[in-house]
Structure formats: C-alpha cells, structure tokens
C-alpha positions as CSV (number, residue, x, y, z in Angstrom):
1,X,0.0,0.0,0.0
2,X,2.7,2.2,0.5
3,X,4.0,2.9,-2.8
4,X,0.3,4.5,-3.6
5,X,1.0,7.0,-1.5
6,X,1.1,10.8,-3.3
7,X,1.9,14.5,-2.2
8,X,2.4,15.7,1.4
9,X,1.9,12.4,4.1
10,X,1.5,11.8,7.1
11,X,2.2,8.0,8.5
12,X,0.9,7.1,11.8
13,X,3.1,5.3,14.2
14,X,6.7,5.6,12.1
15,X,8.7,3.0,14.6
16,X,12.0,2.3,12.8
17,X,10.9,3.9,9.6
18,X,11.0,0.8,7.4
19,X,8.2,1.8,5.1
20,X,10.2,4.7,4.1
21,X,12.2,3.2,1.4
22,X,8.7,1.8,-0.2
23,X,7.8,5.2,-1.2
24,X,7.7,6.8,-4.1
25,X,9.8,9.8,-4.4
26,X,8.5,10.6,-8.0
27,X,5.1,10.6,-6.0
28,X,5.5,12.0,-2.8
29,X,6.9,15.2,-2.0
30,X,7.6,15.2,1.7
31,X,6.8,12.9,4.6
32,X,6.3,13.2,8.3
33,X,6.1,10.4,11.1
34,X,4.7,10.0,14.1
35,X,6.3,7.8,16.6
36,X,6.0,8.1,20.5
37,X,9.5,6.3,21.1
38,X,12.7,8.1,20.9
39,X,14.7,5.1,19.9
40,X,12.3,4.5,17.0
41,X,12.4,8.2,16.2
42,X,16.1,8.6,16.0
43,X,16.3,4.8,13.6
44,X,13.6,6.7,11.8
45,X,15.3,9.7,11.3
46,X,18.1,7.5,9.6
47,X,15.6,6.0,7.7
48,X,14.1,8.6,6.0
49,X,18.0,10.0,5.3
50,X,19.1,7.0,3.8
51,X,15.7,6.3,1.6
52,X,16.9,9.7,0.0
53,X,13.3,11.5,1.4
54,X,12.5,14.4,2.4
55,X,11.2,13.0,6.0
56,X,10.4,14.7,9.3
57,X,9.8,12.6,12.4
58,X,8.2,13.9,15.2
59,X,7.2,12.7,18.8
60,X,3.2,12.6,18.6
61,X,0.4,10.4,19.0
62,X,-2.3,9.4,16.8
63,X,-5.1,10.2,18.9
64,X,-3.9,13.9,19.1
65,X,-2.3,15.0,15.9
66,X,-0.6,18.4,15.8
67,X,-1.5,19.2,12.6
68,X,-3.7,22.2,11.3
69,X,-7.4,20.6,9.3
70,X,-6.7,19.6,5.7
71,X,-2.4,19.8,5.8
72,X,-2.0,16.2,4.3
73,X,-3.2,14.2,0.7
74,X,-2.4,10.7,2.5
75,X,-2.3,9.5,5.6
76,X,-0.3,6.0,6.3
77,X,-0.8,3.5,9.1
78,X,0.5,0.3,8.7
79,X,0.2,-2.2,12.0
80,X,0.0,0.5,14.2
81,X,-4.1,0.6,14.7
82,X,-3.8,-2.9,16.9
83,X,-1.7,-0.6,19.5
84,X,-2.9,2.6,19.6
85,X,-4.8,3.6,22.9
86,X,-8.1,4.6,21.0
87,X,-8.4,3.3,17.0
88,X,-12.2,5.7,17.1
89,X,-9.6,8.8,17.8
90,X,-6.8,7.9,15.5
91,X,-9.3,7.6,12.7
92,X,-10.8,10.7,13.2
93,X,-7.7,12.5,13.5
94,X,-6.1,11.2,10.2
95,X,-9.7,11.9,8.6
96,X,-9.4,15.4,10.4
97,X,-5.8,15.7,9.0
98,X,-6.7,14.5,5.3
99,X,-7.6,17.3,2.4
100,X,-10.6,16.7,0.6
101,X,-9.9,13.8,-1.8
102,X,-7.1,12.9,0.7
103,X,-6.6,9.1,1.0
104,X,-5.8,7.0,4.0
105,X,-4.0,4.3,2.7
106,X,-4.1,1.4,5.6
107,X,-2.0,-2.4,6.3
108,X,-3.1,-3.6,9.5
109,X,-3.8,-7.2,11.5
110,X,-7.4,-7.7,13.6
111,X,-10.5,-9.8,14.4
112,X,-10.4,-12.5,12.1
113,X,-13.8,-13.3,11.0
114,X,-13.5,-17.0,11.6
115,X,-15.7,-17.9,14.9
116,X,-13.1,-20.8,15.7
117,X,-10.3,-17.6,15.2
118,X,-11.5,-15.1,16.8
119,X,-12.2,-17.5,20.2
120,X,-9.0,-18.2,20.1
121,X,-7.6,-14.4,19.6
122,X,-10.2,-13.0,22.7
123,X,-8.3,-16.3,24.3
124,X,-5.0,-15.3,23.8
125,X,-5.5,-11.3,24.0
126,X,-4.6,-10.3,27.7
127,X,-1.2,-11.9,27.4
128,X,-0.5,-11.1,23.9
129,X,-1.2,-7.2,24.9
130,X,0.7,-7.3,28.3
131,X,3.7,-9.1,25.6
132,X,3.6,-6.9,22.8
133,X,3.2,-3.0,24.1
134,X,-0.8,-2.8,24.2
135,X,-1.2,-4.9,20.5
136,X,-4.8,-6.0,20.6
137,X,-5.7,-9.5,18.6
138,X,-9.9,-8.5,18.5
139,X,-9.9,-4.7,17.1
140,X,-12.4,-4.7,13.9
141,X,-9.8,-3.1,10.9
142,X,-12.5,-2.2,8.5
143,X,-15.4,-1.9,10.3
144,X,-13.5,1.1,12.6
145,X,-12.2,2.6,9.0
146,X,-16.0,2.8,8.1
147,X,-17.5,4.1,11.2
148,X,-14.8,7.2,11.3
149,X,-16.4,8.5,8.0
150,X,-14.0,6.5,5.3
151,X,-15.4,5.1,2.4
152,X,-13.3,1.5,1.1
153,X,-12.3,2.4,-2.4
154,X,-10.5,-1.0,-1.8
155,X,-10.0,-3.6,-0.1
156,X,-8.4,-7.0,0.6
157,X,-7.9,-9.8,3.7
158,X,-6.1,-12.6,4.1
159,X,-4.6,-14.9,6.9
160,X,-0.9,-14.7,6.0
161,X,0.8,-17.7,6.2
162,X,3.0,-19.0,8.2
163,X,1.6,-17.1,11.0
164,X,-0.9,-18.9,13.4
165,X,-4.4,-17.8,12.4
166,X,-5.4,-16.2,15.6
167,X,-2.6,-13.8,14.4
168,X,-2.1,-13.7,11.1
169,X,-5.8,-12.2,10.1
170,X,-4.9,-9.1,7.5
171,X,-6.7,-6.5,6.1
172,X,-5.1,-3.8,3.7
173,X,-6.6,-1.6,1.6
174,X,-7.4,2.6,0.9
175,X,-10.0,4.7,2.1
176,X,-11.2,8.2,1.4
177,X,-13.0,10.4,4.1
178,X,-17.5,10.6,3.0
C-alpha cells in the first residue's frame, strides 16, 4: 500500500521507519512520522535520510495529531491501529488531518472473521497485549475505518501464512474520508 502514497503524508506510528524506502519519491513530495518512542524516532530519522526522502519525524500520538485541518493528501498506518490507545480517535484524526480527496492508505492485523479464530484471539489477547506494548488480537480493521467516515475504495484480507491464524488475520486496503 505504500508505494500509492502521493503529495504531502503523514504515516501514523513511524517506529523504525521501514516503510520509508517503499515510497515513491517521484510521488511524494515530503513525509512526516509520528512515533511516540525516541529510539524508533532517532532509527527513523536514519531512515528517512538513507531512503533519499524528504522526511520529518516527530514525537506525537495518533489520537492527538498536531497538525492544522486539511495539511495532508495521505495518511499511512500500517500495523499500528492494533496498539494505539483509541483506533475511534486515530481515525478521526487522520480523517481530520486529510484534504478533501485525501486518502488513508491502511496495512493492518485484527478480528479474524473465523468464529473458531476469533475465540481463540479474545483467548490469547490479555497476554499477547501485556507481551507486545498494548497490540490487541480482536480490534475490527474495516469496520472502525468505516465508522470514522471513510469510504473503502479497496480492499483485501487474508490470513498470512506461516503465522498462526489467531494472528495472522490481515486487512489492507485505501480509504477516502464521506
């Protein structure tokens, strides 16, 4: 999803900057990060340098962005919506954040919709949260998209293998704010 990405973006949740050398710099004219850690800000940083982007990184949460209305034509997240403290207020932020025809371009893991699955992920859950710095197993992907105002312009899901199901449950796809 990344290399869709075009003009000014924002990307929710940066860590080590590894998506940074999936863009397209004959698309994208600048990007800037979010990331709450200062270890993944400063590997960032480097990533951005070394991917030859024009790339800010700057210590900020989703759930508060501090960014004027309308400032950015994509917004990123990519695995970052299973960890945030609220997905509702990250997705109304990047939709706050988007200009009008802005896309929200999205790679994330969630509630499988296999019954068997999803017993075992609300199963697994407290420990894998306590594990993995607050990653939730059950969070709906595009059902939150759709209730923050986005419309799917497309969509896909898969388990990816060789993950275990209860894990592996993907959703990727691009949005634009109704």
């Amino acid at each position: 999803m990344v290399p869709r990405a075009r003009g000014r973006v924002l990307e929710l949740g940066v860590g080590a900057g590894s998506n940074f050398q999936l863009y397209d710099p004959g698309r994208v004219s600048s990007v800037v990060g979010i990331e709450p850690s200062a270890v993944m800000r400063a590997r960032a940083a480097a990533a951005g340098r070394a991917a030859g982007l024009e790339a800010e990184v700057i210590d900020a949460v989703g759930e508060c962005l501090p960014f004027d209305e309308a400032g950015f034509d994509t917004v990123v997240t990519t695995y970052t919506l299973c960890s945030v403290a609220s997905p509702e207020r990250v997705l109304a932020e990047a939709r706050r954040v988007l200009k009008p025809g802005g896309t929200l371009l999205f790679l994330e893991h969630g509630r499988a919709p296999d019954a068997g699955v999803h017993a075992w992920q609300r199963r697994i859950e407290p420990l894998w949260k306590r594990a993995l710095g607050n990653c939730h197993l059950t969070r709906p992907v595009t059902g939150a998209i759709e209730a923050a105002g986005f419309r799917l312009t497309h969509h896909a899901a898969h388990h990816v293998q060789p993950l275990p199901r209860w894990v592996g449950w993907t959703e990727w796809g691009e949005a634009r704010p109704v």
